[in-house]
TORPA-4810 file (N, C-alpha, C, O; in nm, 3 decimals):
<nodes>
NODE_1_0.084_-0.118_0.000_0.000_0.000_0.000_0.089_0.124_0.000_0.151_0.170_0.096_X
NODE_2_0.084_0.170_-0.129_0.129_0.349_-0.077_0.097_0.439_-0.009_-0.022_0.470_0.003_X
NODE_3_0.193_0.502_0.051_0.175_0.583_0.184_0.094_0.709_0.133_0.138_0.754_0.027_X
NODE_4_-0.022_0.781_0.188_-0.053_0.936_0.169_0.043_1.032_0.218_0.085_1.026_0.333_X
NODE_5_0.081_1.120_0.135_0.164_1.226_0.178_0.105_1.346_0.163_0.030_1.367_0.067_X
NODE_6_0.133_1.445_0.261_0.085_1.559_0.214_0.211_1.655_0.161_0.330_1.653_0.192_X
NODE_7_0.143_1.733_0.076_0.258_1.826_-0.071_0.236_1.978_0.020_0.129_2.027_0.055_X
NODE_8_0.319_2.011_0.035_0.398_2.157_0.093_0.499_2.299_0.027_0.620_2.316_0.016_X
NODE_9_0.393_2.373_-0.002_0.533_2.438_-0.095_0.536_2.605_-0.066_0.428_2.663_-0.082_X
NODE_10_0.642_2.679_-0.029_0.634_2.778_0.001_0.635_2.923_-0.092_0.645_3.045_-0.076_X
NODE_11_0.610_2.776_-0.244_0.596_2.860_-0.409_0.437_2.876_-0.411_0.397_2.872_-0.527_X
NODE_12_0.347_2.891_-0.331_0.169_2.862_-0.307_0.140_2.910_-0.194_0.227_2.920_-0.107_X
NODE_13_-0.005_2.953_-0.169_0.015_3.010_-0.046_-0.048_2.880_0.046_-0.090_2.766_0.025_X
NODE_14_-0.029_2.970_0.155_-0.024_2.813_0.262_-0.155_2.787_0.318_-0.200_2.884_0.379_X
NODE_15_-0.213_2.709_0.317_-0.381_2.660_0.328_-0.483_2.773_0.432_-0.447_2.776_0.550_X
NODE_16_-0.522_2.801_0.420_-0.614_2.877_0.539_-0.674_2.803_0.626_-0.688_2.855_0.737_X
NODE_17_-0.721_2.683_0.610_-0.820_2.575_0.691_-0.759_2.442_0.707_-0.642_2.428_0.746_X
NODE_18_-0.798_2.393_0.693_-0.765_2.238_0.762_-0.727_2.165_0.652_-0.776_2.053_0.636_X
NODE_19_-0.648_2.209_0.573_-0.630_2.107_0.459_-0.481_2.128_0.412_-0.421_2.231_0.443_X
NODE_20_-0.434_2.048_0.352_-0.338_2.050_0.276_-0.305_2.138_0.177_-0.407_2.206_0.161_X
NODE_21_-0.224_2.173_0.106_-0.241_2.206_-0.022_-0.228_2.145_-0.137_-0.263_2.180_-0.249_X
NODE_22_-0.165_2.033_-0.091_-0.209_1.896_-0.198_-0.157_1.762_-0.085_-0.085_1.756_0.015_X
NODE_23_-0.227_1.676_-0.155_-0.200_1.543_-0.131_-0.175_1.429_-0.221_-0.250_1.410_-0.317_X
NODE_24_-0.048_1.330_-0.189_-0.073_1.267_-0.334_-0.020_1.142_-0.267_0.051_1.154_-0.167_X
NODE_25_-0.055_1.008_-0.322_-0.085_0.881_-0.304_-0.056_0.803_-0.442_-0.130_0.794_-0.539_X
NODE_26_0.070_0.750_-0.424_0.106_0.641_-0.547_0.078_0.758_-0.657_0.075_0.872_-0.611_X
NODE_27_0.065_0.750_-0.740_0.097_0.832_-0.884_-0.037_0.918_-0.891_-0.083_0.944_-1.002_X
NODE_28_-0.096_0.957_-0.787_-0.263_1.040_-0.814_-0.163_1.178_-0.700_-0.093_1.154_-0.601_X
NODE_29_-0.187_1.275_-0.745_-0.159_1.434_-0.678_-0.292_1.499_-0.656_-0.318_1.467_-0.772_X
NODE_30_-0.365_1.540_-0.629_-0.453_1.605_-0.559_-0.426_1.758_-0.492_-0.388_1.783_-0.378_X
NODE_31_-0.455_1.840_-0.590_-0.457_1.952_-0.543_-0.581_2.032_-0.529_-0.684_2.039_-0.597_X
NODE_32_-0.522_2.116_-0.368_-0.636_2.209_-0.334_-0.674_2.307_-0.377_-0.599_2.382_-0.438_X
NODE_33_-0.828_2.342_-0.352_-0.877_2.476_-0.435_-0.743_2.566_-0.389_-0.665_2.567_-0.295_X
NODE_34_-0.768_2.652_-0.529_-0.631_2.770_-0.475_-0.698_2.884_-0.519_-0.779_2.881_-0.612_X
NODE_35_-0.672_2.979_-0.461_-0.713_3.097_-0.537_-0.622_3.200_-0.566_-0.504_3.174_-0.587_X
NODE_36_-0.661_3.302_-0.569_-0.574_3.430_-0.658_-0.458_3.509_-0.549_-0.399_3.613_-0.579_X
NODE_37_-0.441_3.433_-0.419_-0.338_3.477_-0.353_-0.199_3.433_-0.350_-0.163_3.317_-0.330_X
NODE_38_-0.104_3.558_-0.376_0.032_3.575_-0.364_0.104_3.533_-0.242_0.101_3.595_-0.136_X
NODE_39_0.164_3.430_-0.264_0.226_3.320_-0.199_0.348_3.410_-0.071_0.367_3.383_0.048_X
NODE_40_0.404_3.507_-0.148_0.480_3.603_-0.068_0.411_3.680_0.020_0.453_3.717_0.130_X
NODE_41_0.282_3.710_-0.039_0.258_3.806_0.097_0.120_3.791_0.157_0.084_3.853_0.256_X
NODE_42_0.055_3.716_0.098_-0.046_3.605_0.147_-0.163_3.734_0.126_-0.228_3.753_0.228_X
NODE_43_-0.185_3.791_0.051_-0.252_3.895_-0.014_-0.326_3.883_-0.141_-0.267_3.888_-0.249_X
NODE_44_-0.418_3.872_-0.132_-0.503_3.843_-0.267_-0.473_3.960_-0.391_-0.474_4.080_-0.361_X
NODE_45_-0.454_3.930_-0.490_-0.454_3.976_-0.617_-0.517_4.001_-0.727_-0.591_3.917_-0.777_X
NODE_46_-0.498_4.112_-0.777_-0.575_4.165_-0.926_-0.709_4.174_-0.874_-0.793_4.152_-0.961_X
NODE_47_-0.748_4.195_-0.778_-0.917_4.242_-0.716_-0.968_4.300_-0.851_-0.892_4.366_-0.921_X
NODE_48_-1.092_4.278_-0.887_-1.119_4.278_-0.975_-1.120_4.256_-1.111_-1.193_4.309_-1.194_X
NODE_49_-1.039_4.180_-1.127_-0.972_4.141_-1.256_-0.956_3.960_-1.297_-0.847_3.905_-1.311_X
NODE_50_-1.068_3.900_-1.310_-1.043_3.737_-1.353_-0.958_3.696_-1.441_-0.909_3.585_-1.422_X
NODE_51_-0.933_3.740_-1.512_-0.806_3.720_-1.575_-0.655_3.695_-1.497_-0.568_3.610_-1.481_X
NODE_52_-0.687_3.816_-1.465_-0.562_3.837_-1.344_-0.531_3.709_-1.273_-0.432_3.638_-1.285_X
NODE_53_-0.652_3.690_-1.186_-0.656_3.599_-1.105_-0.668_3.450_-1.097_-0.644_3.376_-1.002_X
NODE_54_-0.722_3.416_-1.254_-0.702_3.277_-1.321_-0.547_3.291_-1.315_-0.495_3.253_-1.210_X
NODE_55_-0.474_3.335_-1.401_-0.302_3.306_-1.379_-0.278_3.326_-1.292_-0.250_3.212_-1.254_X
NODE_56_-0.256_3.412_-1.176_-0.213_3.396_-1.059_-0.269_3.232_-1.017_-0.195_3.134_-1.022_X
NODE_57_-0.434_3.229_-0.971_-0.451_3.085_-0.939_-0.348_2.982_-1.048_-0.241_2.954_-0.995_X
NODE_58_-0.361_2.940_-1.149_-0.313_2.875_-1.200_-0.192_2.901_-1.164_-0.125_2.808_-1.209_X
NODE_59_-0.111_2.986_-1.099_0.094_2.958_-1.101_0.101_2.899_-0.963_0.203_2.839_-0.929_X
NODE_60_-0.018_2.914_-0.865_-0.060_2.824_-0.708_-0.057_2.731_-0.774_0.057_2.689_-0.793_X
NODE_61_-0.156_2.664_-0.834_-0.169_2.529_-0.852_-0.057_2.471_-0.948_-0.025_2.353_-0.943_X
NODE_62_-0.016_2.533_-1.009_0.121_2.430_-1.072_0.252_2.439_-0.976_0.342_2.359_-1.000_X
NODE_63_0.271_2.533_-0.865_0.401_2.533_-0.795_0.377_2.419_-0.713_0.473_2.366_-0.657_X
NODE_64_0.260_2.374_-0.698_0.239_2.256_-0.587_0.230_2.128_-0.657_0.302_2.035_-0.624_X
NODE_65_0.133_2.116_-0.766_0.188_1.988_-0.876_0.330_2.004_-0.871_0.356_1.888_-0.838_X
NODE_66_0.435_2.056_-0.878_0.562_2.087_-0.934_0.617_2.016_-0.754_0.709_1.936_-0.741_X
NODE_67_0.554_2.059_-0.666_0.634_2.024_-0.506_0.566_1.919_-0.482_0.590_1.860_-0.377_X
NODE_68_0.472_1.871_-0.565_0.438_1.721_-0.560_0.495_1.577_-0.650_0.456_1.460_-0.654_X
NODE_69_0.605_1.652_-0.717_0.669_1.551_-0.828_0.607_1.570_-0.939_0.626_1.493_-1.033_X
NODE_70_0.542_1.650_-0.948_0.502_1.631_-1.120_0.519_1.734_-1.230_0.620_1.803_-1.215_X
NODE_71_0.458_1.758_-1.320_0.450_1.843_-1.375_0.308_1.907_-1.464_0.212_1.829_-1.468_X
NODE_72_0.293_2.023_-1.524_0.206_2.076_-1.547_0.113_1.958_-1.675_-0.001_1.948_-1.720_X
NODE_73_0.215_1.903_-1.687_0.193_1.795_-1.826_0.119_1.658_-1.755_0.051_1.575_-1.814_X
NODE_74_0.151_1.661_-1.628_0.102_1.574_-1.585_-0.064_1.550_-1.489_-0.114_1.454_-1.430_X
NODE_75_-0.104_1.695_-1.518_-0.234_1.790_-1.499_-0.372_1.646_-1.576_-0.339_1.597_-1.684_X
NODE_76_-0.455_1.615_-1.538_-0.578_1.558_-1.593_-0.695_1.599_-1.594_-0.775_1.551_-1.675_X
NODE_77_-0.725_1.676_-1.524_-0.845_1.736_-1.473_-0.783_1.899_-1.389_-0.687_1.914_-1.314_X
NODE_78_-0.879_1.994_-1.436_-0.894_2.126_-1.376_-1.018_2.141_-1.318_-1.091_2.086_-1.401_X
NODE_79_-1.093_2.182_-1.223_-1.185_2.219_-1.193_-1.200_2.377_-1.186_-1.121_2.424_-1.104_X
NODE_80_-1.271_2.461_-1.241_-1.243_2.604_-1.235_-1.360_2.687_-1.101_-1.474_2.654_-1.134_X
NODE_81_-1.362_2.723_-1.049_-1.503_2.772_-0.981_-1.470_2.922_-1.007_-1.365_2.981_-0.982_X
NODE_82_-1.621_2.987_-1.079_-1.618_3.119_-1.058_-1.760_3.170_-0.998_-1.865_3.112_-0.971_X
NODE_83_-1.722_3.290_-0.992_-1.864_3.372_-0.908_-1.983_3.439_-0.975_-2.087_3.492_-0.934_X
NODE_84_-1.923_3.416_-1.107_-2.020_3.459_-1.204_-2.048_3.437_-1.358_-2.001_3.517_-1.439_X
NODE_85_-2.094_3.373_-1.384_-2.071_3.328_-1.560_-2.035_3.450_-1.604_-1.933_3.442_-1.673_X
NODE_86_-2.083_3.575_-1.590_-2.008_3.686_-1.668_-1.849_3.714_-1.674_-1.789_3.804_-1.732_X
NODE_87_-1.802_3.610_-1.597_-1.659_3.588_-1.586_-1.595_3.516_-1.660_-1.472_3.519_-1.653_X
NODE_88_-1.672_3.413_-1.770_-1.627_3.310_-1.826_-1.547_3.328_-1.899_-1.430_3.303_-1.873_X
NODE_89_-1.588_3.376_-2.011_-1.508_3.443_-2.131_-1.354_3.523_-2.100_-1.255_3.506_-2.171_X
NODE_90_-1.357_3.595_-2.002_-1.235_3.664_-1.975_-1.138_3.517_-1.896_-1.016_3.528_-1.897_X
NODE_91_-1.182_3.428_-1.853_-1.128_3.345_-1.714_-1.063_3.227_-1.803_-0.958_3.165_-1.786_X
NODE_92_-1.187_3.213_-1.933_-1.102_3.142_-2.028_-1.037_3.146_-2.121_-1.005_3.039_-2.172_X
NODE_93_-0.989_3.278_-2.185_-0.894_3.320_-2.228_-0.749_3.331_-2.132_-0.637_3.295_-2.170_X
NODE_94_-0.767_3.364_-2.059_-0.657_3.363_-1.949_-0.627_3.216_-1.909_-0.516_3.193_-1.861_X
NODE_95_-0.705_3.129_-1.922_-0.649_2.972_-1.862_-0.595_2.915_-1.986_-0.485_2.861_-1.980_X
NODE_96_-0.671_2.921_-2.121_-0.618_2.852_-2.218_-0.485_2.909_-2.264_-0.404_2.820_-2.292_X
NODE_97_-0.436_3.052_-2.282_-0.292_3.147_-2.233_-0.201_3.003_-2.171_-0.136_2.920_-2.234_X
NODE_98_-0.221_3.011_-2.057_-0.181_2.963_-1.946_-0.153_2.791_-1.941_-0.040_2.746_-1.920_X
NODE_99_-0.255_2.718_-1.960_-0.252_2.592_-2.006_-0.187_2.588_-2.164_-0.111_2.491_-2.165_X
NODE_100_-0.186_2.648_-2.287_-0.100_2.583_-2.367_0.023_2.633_-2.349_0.109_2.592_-2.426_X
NODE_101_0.056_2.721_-2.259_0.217_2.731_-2.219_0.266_2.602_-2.142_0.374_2.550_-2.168_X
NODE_102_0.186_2.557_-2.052_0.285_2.459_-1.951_0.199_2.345_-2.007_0.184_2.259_-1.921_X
NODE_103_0.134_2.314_-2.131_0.092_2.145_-2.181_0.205_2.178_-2.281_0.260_2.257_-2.204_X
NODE_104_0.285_2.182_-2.391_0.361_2.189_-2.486_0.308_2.071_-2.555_0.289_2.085_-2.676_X
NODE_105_0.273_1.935_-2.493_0.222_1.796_-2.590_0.106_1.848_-2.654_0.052_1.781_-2.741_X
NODE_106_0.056_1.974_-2.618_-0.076_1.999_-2.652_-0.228_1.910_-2.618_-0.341_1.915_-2.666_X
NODE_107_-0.167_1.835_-2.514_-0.290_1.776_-2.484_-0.355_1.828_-2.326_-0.322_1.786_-2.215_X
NODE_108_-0.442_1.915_-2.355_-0.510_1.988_-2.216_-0.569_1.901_-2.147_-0.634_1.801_-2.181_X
NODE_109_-0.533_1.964_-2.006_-0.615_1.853_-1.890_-0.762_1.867_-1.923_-0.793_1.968_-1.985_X
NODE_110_-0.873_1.767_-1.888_-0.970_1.772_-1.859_-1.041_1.904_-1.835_-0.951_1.987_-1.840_X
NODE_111_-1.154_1.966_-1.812_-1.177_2.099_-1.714_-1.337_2.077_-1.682_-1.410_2.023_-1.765_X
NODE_112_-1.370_2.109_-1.596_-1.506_2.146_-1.563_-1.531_2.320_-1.491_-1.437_2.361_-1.423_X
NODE_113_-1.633_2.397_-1.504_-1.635_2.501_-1.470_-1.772_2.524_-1.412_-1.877_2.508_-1.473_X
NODE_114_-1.759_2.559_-1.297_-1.910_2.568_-1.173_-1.933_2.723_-1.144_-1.819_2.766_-1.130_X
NODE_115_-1.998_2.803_-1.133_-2.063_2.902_-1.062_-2.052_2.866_-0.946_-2.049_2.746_-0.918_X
NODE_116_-2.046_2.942_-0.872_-2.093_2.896_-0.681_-2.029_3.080_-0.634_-1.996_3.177_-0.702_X
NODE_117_-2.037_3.051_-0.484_-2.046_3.158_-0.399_-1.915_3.088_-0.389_-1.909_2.971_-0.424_X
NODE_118_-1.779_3.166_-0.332_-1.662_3.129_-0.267_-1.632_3.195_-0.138_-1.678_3.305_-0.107_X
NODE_119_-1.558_3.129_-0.069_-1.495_3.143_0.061_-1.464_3.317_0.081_-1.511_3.362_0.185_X
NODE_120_-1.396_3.408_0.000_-1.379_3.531_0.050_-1.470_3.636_-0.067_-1.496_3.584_-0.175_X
NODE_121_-1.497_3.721_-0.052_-1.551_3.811_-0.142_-1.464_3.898_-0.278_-1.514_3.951_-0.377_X
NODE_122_-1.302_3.888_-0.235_-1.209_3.959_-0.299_-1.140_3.808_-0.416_-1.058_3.835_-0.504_X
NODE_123_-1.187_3.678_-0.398_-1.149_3.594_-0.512_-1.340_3.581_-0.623_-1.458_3.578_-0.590_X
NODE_124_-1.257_3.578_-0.762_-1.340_3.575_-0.853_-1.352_3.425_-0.880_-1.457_3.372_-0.915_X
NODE_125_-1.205_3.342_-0.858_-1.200_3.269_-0.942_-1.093_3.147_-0.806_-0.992_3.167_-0.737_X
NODE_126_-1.183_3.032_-0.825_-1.058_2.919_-0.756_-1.067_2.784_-0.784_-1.169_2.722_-0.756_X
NODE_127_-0.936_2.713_-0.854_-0.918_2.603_-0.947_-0.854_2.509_-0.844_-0.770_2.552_-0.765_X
NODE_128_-0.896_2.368_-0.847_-0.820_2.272_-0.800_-0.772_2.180_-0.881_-0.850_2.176_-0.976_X
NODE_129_-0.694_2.111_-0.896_-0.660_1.964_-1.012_-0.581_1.877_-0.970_-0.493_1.905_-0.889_X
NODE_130_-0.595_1.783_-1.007_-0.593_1.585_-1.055_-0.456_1.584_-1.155_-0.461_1.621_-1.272_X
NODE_131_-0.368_1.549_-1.108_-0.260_1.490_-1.167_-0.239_1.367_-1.124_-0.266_1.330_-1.010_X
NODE_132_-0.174_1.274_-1.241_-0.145_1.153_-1.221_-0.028_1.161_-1.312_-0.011_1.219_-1.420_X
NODE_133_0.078_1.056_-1.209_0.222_1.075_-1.274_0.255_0.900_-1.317_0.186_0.805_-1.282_X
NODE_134_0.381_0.895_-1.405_0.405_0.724_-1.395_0.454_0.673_-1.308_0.468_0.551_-1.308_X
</nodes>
């Protein structure tokens, strides 16, 4: 049986609640929702701006795939959550940017994208993802 480990990286900011910021088990990585805060100063970013804040989220969630052994290539699934479909269009221009820089095979992870209410009022936008390595 492979051991659960939890993934730690001081390139992400560091969990607010009771969770990890990733966890990964035999070749599955598991990363936590992240959102649009700057890892240095634990300060949320680009307020107002989803764009903004999809890449920022997205450079959280790959510094921790990356402190979990893997790599961005090794991404399967994205989950995106935003606060407003009027966000879509801007959130996915900024992720697909972003994802065909760090896929180069050109093969994009998975994605699903939810509406919901989130944890602080100053994030637009917060992505978690599913990597599996060999």
């Amino acid at each position: 049986m492979t051991a659960k480990t939890a993934i730690s990286t001081p390139d992400a900011p560091a969990p607010a609640f009771t969770f990890h910021q990733g966890v990964r088990k035999g070749p599955f990585l598991q990363v936590s929702g992240q959102g649009p805060t700057d890892p240095a100063t634990g300060e949320y970013v680009h307020l107002d701006d989803v764009a903004g804040q999809t890449t920022r989220t997205l450079e959280n969630v790959r510094a921790i795939v990356e402190a979990g052994g893997a790599s961005f290539e090794d991404v399967v699934m994205l989950r995106v959550y935003l606060t407003t479909r009027d966000d879509f269009a801007a959130m996915n221009e900024a992720y697909g940017a972003f994802v065909a820089k760090y896929c180069p095979s050109g093969v994009l992870p998975s994605r699903t994208t939810v509406m919901v209410g989130l944890p602080r009022e100053e994030m637009l936008v917060e992505i978690d993802a599913l990597a599996i390595t060999d």
